[in-house]
mmCIF file as gemmi writes it, N, C-alpha and C atoms, coordinates in Angstrom:
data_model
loop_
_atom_site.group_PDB
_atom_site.id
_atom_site.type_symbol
_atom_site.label_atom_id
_atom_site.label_alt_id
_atom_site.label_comp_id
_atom_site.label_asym_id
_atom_site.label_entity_id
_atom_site.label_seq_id
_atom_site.pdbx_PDB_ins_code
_atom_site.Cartn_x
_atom_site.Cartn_y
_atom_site.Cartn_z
_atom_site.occupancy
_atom_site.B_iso_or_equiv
_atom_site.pdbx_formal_charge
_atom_site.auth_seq_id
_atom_site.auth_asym_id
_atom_site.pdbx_PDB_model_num
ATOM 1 N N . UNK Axp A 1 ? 0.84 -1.176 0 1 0 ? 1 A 1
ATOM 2 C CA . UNK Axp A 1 ? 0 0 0 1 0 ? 1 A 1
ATOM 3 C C . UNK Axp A 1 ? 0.89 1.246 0 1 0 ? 1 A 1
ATOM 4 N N . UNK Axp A 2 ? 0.364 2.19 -0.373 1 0 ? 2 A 1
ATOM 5 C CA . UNK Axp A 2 ? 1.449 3.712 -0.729 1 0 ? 2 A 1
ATOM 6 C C . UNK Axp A 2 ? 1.034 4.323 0.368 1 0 ? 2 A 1
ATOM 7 N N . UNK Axp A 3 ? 1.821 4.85 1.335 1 0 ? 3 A 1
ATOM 8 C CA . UNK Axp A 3 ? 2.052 5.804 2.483 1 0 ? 3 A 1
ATOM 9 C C . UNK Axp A 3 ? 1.807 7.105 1.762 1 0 ? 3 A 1
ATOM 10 N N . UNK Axp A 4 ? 0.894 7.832 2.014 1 0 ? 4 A 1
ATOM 11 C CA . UNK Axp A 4 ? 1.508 9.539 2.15 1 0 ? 4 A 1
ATOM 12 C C . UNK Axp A 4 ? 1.803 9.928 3.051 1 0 ? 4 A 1
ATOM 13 N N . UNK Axp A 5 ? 3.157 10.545 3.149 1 0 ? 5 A 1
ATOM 14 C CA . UNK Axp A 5 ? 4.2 11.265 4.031 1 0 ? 5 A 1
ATOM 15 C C . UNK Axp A 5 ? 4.246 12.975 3.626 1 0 ? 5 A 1
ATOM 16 N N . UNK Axp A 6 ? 4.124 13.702 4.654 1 0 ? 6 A 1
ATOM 17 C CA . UNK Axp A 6 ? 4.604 14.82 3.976 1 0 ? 6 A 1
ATOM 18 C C . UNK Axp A 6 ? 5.738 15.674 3.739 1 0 ? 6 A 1
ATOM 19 N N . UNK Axp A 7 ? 6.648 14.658 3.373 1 0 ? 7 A 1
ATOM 20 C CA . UNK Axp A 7 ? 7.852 15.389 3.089 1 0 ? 7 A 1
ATOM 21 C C . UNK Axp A 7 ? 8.177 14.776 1.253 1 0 ? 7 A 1
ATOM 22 N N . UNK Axp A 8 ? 6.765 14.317 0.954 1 0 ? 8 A 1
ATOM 23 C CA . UNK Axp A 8 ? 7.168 14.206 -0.456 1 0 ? 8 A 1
ATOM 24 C C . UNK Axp A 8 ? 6.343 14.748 -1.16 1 0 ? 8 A 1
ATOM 25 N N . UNK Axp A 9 ? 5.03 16.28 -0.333 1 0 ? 9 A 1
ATOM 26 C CA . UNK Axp A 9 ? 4.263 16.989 -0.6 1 0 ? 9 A 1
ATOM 27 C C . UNK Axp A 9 ? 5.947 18.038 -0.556 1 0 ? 9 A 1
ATOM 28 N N . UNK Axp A 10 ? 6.64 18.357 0.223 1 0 ? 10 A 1
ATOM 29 C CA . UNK Axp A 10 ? 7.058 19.596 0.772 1 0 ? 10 A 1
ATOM 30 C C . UNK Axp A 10 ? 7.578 20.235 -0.533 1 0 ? 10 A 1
ATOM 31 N N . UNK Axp A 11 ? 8.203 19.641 -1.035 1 0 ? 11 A 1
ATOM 32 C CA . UNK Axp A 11 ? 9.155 20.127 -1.976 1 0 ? 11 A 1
ATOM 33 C C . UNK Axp A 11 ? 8.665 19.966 -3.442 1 0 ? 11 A 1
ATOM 34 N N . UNK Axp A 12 ? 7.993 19.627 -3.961 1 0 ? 12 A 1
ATOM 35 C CA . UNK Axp A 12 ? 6.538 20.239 -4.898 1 0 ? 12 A 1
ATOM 36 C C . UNK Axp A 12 ? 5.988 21.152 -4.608 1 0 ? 12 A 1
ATOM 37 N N . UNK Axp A 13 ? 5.47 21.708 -3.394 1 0 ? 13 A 1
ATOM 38 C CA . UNK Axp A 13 ? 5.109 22.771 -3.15 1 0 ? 13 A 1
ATOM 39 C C . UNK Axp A 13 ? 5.927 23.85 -2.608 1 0 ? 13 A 1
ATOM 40 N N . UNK Axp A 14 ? 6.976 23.622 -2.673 1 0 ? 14 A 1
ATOM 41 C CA . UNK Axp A 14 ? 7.708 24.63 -2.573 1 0 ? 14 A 1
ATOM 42 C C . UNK Axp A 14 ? 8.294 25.107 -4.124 1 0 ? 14 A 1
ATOM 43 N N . UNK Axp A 15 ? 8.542 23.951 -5.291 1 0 ? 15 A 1
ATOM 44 C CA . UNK Axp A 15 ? 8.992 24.353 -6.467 1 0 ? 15 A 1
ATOM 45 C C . UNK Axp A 15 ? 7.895 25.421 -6.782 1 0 ? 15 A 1
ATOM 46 N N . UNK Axp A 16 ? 6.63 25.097 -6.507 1 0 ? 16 A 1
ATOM 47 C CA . UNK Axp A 16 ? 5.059 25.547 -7.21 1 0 ? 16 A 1
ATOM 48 C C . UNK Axp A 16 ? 5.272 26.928 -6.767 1 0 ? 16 A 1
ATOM 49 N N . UNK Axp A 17 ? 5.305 27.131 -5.639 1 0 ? 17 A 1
ATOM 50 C CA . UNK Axp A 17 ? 5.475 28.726 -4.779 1 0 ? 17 A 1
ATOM 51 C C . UNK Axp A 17 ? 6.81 29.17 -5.536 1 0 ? 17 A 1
ATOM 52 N N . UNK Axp A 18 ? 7.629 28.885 -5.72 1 0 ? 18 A 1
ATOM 53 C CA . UNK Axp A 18 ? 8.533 29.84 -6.404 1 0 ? 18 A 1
ATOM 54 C C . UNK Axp A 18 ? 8.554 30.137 -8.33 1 0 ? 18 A 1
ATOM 55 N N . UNK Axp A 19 ? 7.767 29.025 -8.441 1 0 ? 19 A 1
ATOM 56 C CA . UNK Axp A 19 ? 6.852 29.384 -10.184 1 0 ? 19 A 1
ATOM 57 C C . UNK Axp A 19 ? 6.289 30.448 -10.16 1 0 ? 19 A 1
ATOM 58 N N . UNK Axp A 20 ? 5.626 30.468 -9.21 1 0 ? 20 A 1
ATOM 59 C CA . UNK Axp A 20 ? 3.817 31.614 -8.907 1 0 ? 20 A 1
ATOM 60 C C . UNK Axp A 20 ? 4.784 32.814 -8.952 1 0 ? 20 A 1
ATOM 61 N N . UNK Axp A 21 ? 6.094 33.136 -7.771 1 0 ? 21 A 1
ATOM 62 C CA . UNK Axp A 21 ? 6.606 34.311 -7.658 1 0 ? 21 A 1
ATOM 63 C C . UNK Axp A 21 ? 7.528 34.796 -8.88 1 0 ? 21 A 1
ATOM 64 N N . UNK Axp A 22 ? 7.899 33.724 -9.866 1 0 ? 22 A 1
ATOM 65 C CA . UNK Axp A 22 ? 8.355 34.115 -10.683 1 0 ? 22 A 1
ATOM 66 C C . UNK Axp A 22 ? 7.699 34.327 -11.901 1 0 ? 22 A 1
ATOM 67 N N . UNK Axp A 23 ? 6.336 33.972 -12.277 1 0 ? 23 A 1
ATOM 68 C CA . UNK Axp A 23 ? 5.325 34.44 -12.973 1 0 ? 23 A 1
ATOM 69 C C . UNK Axp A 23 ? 5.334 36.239 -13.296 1 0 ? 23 A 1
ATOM 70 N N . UNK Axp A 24 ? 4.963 35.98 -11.739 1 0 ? 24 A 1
ATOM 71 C CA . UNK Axp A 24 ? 4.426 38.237 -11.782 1 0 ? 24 A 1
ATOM 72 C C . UNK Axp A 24 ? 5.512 39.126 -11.7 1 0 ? 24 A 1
ATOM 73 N N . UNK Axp A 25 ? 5.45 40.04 -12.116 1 0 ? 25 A 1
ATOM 74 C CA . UNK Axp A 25 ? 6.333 41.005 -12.088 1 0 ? 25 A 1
ATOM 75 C C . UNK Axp A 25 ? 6.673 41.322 -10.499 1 0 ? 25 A 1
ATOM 76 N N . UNK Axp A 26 ? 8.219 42.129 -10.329 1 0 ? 26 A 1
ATOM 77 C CA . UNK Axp A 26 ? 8.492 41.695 -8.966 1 0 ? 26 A 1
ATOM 78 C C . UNK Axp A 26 ? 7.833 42.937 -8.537 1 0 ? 26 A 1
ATOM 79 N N . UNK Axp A 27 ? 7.453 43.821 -9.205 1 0 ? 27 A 1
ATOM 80 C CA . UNK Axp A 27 ? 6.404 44.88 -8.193 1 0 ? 27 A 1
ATOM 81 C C . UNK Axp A 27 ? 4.506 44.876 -8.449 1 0 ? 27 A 1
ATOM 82 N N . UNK Axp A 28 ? 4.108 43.922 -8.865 1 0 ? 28 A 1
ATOM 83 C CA . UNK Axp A 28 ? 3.114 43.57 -8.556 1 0 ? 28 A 1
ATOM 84 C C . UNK Axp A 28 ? 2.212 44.508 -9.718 1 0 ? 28 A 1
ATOM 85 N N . UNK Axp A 29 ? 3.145 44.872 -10.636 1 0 ? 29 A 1
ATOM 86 C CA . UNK Axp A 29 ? 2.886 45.76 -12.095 1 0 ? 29 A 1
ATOM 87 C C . UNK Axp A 29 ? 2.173 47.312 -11.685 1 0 ? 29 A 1
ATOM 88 N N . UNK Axp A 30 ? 2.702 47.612 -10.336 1 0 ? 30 A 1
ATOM 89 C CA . UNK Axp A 30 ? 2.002 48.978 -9.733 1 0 ? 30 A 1
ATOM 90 C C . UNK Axp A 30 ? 2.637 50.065 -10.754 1 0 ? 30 A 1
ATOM 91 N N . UNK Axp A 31 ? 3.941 49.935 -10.724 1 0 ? 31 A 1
ATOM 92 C CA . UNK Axp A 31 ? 4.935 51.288 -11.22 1 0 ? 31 A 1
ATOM 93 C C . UNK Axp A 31 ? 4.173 51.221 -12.568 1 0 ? 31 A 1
ATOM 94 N N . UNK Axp A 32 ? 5.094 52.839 -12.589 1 0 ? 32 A 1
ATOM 95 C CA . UNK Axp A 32 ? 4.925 53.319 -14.302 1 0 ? 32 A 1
ATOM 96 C C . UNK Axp A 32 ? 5.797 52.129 -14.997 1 0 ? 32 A 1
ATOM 97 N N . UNK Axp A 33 ? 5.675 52.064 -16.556 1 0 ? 33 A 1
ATOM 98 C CA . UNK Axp A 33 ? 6.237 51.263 -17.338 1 0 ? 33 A 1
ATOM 99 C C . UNK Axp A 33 ? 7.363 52.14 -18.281 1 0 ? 33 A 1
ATOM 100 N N . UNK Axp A 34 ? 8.632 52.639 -17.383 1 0 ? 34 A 1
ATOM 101 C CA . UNK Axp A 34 ? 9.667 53.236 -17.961 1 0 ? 34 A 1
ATOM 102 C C . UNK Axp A 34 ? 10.946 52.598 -17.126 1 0 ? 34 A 1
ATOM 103 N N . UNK Axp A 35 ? 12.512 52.716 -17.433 1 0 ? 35 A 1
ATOM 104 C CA . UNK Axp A 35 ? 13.384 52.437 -17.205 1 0 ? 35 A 1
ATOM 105 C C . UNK Axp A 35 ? 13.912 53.683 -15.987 1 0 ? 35 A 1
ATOM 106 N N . UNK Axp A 36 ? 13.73 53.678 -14.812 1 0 ? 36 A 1
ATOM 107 C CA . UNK Axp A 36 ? 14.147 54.233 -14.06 1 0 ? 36 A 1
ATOM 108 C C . UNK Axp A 36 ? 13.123 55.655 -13.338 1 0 ? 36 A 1
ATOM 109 N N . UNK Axp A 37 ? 12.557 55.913 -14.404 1 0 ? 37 A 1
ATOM 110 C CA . UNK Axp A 37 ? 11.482 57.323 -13.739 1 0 ? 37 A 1
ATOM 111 C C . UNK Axp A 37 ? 10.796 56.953 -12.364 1 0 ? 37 A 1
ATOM 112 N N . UNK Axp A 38 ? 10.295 55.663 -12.721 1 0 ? 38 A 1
ATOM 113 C CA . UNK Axp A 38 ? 9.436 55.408 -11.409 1 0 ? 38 A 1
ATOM 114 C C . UNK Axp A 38 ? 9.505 56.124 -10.273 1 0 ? 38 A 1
ATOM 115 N N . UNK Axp A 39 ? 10.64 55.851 -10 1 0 ? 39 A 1
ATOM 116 C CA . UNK Axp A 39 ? 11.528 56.021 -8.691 1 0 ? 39 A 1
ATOM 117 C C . UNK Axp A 39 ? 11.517 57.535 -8.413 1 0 ? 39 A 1
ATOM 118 N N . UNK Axp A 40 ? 11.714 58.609 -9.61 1 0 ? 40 A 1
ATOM 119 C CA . UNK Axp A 40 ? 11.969 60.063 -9.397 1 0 ? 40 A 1
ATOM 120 C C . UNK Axp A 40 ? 10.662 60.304 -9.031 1 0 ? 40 A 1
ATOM 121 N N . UNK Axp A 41 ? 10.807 61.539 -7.863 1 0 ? 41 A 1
ATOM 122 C CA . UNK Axp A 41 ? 9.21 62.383 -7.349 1 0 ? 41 A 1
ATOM 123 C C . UNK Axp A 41 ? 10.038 64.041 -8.143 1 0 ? 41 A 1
ATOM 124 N N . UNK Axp A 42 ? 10.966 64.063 -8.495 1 0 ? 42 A 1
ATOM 125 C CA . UNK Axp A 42 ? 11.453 65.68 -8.943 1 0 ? 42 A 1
ATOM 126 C C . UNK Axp A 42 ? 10.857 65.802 -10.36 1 0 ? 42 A 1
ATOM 127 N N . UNK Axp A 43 ? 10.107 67.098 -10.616 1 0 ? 43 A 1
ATOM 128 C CA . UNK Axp A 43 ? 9.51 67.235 -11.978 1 0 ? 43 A 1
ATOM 129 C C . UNK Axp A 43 ? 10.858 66.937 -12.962 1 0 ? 43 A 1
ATOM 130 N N . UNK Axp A 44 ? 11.74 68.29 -12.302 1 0 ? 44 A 1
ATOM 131 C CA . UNK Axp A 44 ? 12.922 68.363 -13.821 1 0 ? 44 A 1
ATOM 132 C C . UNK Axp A 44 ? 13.704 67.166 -14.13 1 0 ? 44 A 1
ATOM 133 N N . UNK Axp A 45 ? 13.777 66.244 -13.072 1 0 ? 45 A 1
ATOM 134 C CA . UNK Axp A 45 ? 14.631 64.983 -13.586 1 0 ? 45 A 1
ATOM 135 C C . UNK Axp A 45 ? 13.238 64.153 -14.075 1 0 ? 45 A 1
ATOM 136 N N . UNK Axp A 46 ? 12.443 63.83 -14.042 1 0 ? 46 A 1
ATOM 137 C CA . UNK Axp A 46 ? 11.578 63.307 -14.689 1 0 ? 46 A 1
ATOM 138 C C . UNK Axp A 46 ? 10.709 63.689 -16.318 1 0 ? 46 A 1
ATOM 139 N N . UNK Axp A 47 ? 11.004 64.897 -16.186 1 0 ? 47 A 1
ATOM 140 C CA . UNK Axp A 47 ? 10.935 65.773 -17.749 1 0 ? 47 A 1
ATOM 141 C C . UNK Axp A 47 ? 12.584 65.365 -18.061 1 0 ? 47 A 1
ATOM 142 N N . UNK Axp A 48 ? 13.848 65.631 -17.53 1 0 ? 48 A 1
ATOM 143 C CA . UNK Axp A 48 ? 14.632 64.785 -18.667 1 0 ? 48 A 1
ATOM 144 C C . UNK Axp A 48 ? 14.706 63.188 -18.939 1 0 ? 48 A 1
ATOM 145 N N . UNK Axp A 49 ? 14.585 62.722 -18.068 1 0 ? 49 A 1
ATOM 146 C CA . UNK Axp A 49 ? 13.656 60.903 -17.893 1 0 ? 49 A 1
ATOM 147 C C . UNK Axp A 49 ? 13.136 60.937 -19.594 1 0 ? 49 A 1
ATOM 148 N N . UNK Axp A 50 ? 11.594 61.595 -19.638 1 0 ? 50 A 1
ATOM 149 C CA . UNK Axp A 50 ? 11.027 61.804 -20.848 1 0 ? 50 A 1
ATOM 150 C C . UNK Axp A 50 ? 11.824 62.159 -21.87 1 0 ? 50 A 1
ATOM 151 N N . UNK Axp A 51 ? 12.29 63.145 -21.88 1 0 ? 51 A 1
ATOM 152 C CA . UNK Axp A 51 ? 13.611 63.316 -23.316 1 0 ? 51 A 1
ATOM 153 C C . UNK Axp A 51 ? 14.639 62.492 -23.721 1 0 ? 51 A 1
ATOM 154 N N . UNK Axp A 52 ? 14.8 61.862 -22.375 1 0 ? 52 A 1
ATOM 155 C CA . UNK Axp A 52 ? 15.7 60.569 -22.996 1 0 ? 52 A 1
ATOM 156 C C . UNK Axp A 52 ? 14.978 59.369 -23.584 1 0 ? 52 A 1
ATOM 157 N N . UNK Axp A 53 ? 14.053 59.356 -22.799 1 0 ? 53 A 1
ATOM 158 C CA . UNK Axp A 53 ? 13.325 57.956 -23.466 1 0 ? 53 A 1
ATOM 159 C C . UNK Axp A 53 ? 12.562 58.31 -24.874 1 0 ? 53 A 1
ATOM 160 N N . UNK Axp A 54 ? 12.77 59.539 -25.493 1 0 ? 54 A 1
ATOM 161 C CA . UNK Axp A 54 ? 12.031 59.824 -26.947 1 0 ? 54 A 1
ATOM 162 C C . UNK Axp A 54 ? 13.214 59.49 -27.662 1 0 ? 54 A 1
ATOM 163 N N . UNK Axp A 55 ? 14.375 59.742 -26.976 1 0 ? 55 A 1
ATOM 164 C CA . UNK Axp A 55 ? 15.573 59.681 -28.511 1 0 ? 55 A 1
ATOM 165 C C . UNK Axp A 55 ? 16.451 58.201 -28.302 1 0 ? 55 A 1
ATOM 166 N N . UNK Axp A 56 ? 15.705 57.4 -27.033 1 0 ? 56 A 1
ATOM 167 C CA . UNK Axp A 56 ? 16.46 56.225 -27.061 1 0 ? 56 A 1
ATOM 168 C C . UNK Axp A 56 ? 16.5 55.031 -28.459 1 0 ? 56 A 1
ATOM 169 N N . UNK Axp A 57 ? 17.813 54.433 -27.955 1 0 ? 57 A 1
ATOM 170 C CA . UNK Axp A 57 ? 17.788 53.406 -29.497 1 0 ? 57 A 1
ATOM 171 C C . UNK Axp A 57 ? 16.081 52.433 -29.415 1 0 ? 57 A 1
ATOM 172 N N . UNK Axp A 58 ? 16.113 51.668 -30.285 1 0 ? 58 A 1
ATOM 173 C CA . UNK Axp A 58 ? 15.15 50.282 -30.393 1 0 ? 58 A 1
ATOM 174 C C . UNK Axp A 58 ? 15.588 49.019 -29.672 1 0 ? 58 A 1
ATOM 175 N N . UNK Axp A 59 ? 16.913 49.061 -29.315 1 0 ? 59 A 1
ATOM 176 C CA . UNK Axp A 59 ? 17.483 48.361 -28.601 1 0 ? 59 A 1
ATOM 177 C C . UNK Axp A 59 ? 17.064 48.218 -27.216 1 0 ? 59 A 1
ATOM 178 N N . UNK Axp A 60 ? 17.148 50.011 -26.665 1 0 ? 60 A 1
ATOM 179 C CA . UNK Axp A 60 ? 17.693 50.294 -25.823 1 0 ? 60 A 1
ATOM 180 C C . UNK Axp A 60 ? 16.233 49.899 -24.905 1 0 ? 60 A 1
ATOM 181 N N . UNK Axp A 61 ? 14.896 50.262 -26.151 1 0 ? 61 A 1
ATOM 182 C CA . UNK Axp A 61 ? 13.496 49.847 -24.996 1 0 ? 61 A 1
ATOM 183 C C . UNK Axp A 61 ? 13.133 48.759 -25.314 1 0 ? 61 A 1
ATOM 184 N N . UNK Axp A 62 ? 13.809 47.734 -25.605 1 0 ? 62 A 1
ATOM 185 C CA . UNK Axp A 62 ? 13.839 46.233 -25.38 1 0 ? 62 A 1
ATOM 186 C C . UNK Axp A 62 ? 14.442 45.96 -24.392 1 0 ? 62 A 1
ATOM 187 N N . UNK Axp A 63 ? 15.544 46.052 -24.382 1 0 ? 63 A 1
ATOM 188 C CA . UNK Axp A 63 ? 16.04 46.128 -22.715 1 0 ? 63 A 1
ATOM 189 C C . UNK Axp A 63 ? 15.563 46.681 -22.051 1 0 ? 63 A 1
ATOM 190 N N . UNK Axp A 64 ? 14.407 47.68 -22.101 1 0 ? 64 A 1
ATOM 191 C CA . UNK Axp A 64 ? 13.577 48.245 -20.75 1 0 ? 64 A 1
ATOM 192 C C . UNK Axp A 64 ? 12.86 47.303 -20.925 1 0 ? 64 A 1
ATOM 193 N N . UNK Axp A 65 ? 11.945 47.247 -21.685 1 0 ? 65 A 1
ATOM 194 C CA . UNK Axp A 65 ? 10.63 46.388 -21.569 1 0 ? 65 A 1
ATOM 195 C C . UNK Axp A 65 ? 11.127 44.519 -20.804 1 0 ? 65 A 1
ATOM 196 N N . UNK Axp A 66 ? 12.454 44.416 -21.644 1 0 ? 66 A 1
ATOM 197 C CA . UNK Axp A 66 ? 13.038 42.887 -20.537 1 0 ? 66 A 1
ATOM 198 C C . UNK Axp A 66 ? 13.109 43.286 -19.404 1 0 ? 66 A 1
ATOM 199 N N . UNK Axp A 67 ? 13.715 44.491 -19.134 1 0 ? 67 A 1
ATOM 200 C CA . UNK Axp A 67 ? 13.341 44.964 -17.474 1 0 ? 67 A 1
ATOM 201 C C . UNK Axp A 67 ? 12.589 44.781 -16.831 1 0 ? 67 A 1
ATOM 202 N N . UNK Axp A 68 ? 11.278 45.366 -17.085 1 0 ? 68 A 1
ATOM 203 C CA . UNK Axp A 68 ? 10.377 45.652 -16.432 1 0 ? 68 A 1
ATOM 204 C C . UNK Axp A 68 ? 9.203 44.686 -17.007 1 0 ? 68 A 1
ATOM 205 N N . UNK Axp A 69 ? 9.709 43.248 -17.318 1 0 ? 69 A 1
ATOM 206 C CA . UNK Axp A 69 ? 9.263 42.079 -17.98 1 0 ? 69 A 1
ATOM 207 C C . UNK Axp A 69 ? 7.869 42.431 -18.082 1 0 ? 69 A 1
ATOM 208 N N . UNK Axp A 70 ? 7.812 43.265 -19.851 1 0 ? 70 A 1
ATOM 209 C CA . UNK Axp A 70 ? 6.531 43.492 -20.484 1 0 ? 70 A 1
ATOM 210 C C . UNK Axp A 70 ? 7.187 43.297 -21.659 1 0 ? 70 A 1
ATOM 211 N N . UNK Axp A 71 ? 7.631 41.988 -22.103 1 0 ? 71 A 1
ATOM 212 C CA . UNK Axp A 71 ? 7.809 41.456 -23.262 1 0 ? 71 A 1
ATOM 213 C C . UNK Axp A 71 ? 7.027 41.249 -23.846 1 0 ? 71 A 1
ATOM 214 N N . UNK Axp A 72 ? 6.537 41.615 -25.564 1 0 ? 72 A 1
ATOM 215 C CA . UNK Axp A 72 ? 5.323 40.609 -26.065 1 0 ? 72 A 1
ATOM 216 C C . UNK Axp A 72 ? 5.609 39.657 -26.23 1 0 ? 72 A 1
C-alpha cells in the first residue's frame, strides 16, 4: 500500500510557490512602465527621464521592456 508522508508533498510545493513568484512582475505591475522614472518624485529629472526615453535606441526599450518584464 502507498504511504503519504509529507515530506514528499514539501518540496513540490515549494517548487510551485517559487513558479507563482516568478510568474508576476516583482512589483506587482504597480509602477509606471519606464526604465528608471518610477523612482523620481522631482519634476525636472523626470521631464529629462522623458527626453531621454524619446531619442532612445530600439534596442535600448527592449532592454527596458526585458526589465520591467513586459515582453510581447
Amino acid at each position: 500500500m502507498i504511504e503519504f508522508k509529507p515530506r514528499y508533498f514539501v518540496l513540490p510545493a515549494i517548487a510551485l510557490t517559487v513558479l507563482a513568484m516568478l510568474h508576476a512582475p516583482a512589483d506587482g505591475g504597480s509602477s509606471a512602465r519606464s526604465c528608471g522614472a518610477a523612482q523620481v518624485t522631482d519634476p525636472g529629472i523626470q521631464a529629462s527621464f522623458a527626453a531621454f526615453h524619446r531619442t532612445q535606441s530600439a534596442t535600448a526599450r527592449k532592454i527596458c521592456a526585458l526589465a520591467n518584464n513586459i515582453l510581447p
